[in-house]
TIRO-2110 file (N, C-alpha, C; in Angstrom, 1 decimal):
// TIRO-2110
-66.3, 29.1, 142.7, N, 1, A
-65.0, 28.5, 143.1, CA, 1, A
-64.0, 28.7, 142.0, C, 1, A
-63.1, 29.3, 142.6, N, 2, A
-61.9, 29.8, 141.5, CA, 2, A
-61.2, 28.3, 141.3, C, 2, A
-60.8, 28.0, 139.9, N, 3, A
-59.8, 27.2, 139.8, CA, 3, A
-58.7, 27.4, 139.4, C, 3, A
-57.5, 26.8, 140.1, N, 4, A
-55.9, 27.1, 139.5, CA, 4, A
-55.7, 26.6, 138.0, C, 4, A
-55.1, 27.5, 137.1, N, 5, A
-54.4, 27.3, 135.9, CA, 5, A
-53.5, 26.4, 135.9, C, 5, A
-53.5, 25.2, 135.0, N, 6, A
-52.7, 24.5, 134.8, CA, 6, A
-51.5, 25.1, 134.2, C, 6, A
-50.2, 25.0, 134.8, N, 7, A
-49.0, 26.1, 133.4, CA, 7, A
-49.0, 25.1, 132.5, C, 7, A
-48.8, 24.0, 132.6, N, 8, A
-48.4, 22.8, 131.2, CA, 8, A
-49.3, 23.4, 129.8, C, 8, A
-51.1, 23.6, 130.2, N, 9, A
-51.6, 23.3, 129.8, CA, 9, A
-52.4, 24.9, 130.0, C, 9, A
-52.0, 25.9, 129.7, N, 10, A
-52.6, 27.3, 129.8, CA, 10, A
-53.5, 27.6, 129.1, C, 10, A
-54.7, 28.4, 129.5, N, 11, A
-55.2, 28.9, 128.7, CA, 11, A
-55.8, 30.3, 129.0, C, 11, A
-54.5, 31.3, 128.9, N, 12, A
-54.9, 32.7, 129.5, CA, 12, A
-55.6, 33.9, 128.4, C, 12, A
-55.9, 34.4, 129.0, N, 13, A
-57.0, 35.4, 128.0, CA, 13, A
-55.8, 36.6, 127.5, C, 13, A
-55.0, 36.8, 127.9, N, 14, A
-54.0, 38.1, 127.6, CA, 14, A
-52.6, 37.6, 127.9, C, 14, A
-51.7, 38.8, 127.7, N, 15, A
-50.3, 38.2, 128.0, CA, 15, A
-50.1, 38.8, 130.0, C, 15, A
-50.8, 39.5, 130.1, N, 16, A
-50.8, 39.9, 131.5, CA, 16, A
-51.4, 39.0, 132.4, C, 16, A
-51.8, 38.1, 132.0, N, 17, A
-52.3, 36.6, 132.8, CA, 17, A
-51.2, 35.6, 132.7, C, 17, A
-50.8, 35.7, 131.7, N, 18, A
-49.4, 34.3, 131.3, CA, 18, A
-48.7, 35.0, 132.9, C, 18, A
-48.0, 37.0, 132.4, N, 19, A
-46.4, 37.1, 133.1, CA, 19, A
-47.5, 36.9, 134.8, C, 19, A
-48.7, 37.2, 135.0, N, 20, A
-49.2, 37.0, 136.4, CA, 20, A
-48.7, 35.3, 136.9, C, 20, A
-49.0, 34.4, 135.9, N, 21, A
-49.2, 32.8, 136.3, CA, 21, A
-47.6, 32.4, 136.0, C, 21, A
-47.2, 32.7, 135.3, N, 22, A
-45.2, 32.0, 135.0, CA, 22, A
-44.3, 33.0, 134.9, C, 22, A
-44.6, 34.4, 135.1, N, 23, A
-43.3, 35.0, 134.9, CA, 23, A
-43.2, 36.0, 133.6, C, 23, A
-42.4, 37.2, 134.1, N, 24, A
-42.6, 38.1, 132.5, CA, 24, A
-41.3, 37.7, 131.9, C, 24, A
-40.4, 36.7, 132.6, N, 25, A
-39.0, 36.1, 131.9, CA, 25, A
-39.8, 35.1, 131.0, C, 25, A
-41.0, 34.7, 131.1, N, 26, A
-41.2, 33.7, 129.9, CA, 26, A
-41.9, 34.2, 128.9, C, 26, A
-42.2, 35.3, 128.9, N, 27, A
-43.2, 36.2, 127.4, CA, 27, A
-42.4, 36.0, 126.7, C, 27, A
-42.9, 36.4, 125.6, N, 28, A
-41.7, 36.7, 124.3, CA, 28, A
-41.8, 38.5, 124.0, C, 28, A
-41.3, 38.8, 123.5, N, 29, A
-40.6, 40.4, 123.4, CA, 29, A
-42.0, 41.0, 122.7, C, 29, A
-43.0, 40.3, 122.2, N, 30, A
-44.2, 41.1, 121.4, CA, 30, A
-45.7, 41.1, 122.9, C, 30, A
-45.3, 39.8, 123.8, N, 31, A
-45.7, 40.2, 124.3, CA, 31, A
-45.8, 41.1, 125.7, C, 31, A
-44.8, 41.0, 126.2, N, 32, A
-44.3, 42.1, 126.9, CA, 32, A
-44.8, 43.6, 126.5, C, 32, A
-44.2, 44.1, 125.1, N, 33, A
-44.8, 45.0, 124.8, CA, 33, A
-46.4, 45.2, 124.4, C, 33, A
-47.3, 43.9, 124.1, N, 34, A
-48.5, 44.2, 123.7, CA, 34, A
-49.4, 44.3, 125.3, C, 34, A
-48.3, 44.7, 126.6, N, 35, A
-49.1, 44.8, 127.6, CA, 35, A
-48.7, 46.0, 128.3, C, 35, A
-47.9, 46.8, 127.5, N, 36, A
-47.8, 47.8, 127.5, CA, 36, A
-48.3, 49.3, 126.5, C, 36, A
-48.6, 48.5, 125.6, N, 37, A
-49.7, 49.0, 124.6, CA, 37, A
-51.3, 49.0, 125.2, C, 37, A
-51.5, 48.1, 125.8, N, 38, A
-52.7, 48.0, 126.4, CA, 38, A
-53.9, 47.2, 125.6, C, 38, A
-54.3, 48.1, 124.8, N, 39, A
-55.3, 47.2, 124.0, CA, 39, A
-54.8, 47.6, 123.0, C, 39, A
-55.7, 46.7, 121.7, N, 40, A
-55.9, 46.7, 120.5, CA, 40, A
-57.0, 47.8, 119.9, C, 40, A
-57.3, 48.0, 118.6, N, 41, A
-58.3, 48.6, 117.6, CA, 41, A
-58.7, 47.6, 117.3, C, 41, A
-60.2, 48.1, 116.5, N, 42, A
-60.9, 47.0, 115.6, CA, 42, A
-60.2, 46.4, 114.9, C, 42, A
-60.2, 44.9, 115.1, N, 43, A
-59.8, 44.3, 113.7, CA, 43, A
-58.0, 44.1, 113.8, C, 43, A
-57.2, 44.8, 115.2, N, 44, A
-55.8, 44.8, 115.7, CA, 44, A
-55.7, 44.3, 117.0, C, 44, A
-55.7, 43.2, 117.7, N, 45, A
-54.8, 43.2, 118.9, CA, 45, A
-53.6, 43.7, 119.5, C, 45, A
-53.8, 44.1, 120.4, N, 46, A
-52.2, 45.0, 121.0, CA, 46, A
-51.1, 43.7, 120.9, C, 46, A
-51.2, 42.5, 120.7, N, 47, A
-50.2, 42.0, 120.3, CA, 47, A
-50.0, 41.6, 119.2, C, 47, A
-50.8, 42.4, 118.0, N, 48, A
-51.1, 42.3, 116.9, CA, 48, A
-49.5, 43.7, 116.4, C, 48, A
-50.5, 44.6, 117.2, N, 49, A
-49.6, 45.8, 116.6, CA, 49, A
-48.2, 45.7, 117.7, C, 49, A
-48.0, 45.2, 118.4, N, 50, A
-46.6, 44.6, 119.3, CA, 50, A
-45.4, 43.9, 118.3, C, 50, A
-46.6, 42.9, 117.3, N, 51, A
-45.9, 42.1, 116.5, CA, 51, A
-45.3, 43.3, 115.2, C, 51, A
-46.2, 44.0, 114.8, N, 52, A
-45.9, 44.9, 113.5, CA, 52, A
-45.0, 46.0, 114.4, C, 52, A
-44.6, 46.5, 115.0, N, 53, A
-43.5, 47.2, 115.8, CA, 53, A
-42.5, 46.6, 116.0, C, 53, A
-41.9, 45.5, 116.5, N, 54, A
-41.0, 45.1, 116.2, CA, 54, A
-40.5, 44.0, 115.5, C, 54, A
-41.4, 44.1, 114.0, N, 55, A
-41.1, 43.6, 113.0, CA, 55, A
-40.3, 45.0, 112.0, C, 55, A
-40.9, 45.8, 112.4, N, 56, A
-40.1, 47.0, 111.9, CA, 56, A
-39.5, 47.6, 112.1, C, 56, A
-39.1, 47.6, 113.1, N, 57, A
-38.0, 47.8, 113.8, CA, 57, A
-36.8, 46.8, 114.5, C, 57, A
-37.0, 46.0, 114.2, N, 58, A
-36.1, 44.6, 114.1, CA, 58, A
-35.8, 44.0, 115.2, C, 58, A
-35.9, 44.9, 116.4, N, 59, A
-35.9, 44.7, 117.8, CA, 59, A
-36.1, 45.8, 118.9, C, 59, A
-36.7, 45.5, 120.5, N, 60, A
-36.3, 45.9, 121.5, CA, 60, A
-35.5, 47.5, 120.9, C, 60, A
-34.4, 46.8, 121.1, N, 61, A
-33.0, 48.3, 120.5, CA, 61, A
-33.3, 49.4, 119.3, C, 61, A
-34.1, 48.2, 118.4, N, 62, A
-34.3, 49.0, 117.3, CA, 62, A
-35.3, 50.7, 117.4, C, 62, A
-36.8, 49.4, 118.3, N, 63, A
-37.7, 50.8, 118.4, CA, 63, A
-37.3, 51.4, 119.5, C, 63, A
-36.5, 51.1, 120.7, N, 64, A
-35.9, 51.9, 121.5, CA, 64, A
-35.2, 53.2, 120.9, C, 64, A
-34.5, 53.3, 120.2, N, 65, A
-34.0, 54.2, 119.4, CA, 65, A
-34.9, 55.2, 117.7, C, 65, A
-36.4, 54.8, 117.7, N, 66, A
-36.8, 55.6, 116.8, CA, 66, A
-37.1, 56.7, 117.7, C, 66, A
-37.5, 58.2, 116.8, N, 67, A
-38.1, 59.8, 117.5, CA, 67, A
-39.5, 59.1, 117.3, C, 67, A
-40.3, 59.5, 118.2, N, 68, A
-41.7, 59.8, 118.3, CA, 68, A
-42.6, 59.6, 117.2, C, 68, A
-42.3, 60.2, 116.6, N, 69, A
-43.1, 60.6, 115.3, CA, 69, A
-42.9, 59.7, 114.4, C, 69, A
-41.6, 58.7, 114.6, N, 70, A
-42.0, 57.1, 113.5, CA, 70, A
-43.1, 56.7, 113.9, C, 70, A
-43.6, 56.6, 115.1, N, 71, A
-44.2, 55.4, 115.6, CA, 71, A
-45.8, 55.5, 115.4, C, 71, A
-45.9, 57.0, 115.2, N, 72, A
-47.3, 57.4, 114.8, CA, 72, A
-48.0, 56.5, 113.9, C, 72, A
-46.6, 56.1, 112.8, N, 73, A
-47.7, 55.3, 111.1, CA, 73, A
-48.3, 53.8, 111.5, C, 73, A
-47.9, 53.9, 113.3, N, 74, A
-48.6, 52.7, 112.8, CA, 74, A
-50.0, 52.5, 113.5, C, 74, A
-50.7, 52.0, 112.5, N, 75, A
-52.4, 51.9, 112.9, CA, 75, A
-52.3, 50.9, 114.1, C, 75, A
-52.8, 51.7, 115.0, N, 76, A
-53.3, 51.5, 116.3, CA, 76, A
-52.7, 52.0, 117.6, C, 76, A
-51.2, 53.5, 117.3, N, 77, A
-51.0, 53.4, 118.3, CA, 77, A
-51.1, 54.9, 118.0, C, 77, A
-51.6, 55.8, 119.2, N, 78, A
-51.9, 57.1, 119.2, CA, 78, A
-51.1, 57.6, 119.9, C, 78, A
-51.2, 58.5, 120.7, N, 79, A
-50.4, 59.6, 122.0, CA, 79, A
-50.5, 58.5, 122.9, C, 79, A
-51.3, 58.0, 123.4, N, 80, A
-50.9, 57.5, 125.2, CA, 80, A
-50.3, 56.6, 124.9, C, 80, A
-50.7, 55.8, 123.8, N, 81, A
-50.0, 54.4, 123.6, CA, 81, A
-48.4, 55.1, 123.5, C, 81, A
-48.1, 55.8, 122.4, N, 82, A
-46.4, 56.2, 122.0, CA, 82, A
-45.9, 56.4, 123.9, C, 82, A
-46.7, 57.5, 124.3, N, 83, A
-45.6, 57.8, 125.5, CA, 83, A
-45.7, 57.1, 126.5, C, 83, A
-46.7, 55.4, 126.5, N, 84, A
-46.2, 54.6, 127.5, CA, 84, A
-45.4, 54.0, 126.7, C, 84, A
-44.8, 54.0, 125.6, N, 85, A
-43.4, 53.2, 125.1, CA, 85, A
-42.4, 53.9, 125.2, C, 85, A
-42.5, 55.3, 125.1, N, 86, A
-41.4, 56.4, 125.3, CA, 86, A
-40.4, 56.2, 126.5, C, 86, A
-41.8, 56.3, 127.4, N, 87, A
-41.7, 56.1, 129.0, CA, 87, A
-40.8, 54.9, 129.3, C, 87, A
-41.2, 53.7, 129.0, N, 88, A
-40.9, 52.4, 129.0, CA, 88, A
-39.5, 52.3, 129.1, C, 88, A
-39.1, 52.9, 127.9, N, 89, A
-37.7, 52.8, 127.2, CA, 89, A
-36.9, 53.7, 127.6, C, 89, A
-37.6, 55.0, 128.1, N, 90, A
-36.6, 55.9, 129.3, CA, 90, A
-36.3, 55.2, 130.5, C, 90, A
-36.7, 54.3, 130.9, N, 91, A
-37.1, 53.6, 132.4, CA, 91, A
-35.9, 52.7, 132.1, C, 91, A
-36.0, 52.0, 130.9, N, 92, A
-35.0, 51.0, 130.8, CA, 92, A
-33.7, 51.5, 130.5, C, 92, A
-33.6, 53.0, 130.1, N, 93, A
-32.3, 53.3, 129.8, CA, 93, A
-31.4, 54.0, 130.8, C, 93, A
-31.9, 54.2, 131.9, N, 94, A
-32.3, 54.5, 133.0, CA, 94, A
-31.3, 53.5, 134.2, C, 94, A
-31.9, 52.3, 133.8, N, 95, A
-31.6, 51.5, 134.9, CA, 95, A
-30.1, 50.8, 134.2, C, 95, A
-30.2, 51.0, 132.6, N, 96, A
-28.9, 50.3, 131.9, CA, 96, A
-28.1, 51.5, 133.0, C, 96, A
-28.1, 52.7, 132.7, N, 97, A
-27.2, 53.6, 132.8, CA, 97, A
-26.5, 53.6, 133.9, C, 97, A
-27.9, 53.2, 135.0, N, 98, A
-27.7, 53.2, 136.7, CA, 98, A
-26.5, 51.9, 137.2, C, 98, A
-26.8, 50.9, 136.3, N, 99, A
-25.7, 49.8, 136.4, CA, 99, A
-24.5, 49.8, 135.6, C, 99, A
-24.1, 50.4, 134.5, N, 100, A
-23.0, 50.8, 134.0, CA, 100, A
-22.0, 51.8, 135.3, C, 100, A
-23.3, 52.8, 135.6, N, 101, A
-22.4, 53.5, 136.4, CA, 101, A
-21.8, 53.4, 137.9, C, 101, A
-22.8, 51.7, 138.3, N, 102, A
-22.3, 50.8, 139.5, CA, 102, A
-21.0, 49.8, 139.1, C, 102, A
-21.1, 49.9, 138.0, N, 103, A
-19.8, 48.9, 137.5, CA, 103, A
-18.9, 49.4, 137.4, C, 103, A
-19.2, 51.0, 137.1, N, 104, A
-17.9, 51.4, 136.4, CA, 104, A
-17.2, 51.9, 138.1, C, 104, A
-18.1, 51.7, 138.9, N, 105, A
-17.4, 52.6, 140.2, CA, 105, A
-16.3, 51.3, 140.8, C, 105, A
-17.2, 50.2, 140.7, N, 106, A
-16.9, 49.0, 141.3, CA, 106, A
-15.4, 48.5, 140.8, C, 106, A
-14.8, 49.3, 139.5, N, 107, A
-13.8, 48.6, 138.5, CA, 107, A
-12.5, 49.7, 139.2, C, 107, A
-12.7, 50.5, 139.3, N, 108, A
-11.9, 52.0, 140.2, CA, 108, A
-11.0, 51.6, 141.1, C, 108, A
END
């Protein structure tokens, strides 16, 4: 028998269970990204290395705007990990663009 999660009182195994049960408006920005990372390495959680990414980058914007090849130094993220963040951040820049350029029509 499945039981429902209390939200007051959670206790989810990942951050992909939190945004499943309350919402991806309630993550915080390391985790959002450490479920886009996917997993962790030995001894690293993907919201381990979520937290060290944008602590180095100081935010969102920051590592949205590094080349490729910063992101290598950090221990635990390889090729598929970088280009689902690449991806990510194309997708997002994407949809900024698509609404600037609904606004900008709408201002005409």
């Amino acid at each position: 028998m499945e039981t429902k999660k209390n939200i007051d009182n959670p206790q989810w195994g990942h951050p992909g269970g939190k945004l499943r049960e309350i919402g991806a408006d309630k993550l915080s920005d390391a985790e959002l990204l450490s479920i886009i990372i996917g997993s962790g390495t030995k001894g690293k959680s993907a919201q381990e290395i979520a937290e060290e990414l944008l602590q180095k980058f100081d935010s969102f914007k920051g590592l949205a705007n590094q080349p490729l090849h910063q992101l290598i130094s950090i221990k635990g993220l390889g090729d598929v990990k970088i280009i689902r963040i690449a991806a990510t951040f194309e997708i997002a820049k994407r949809i900024v663009q698509q609404v600037l350029q609904e606004y900008e029509q709408t201002q005409k």
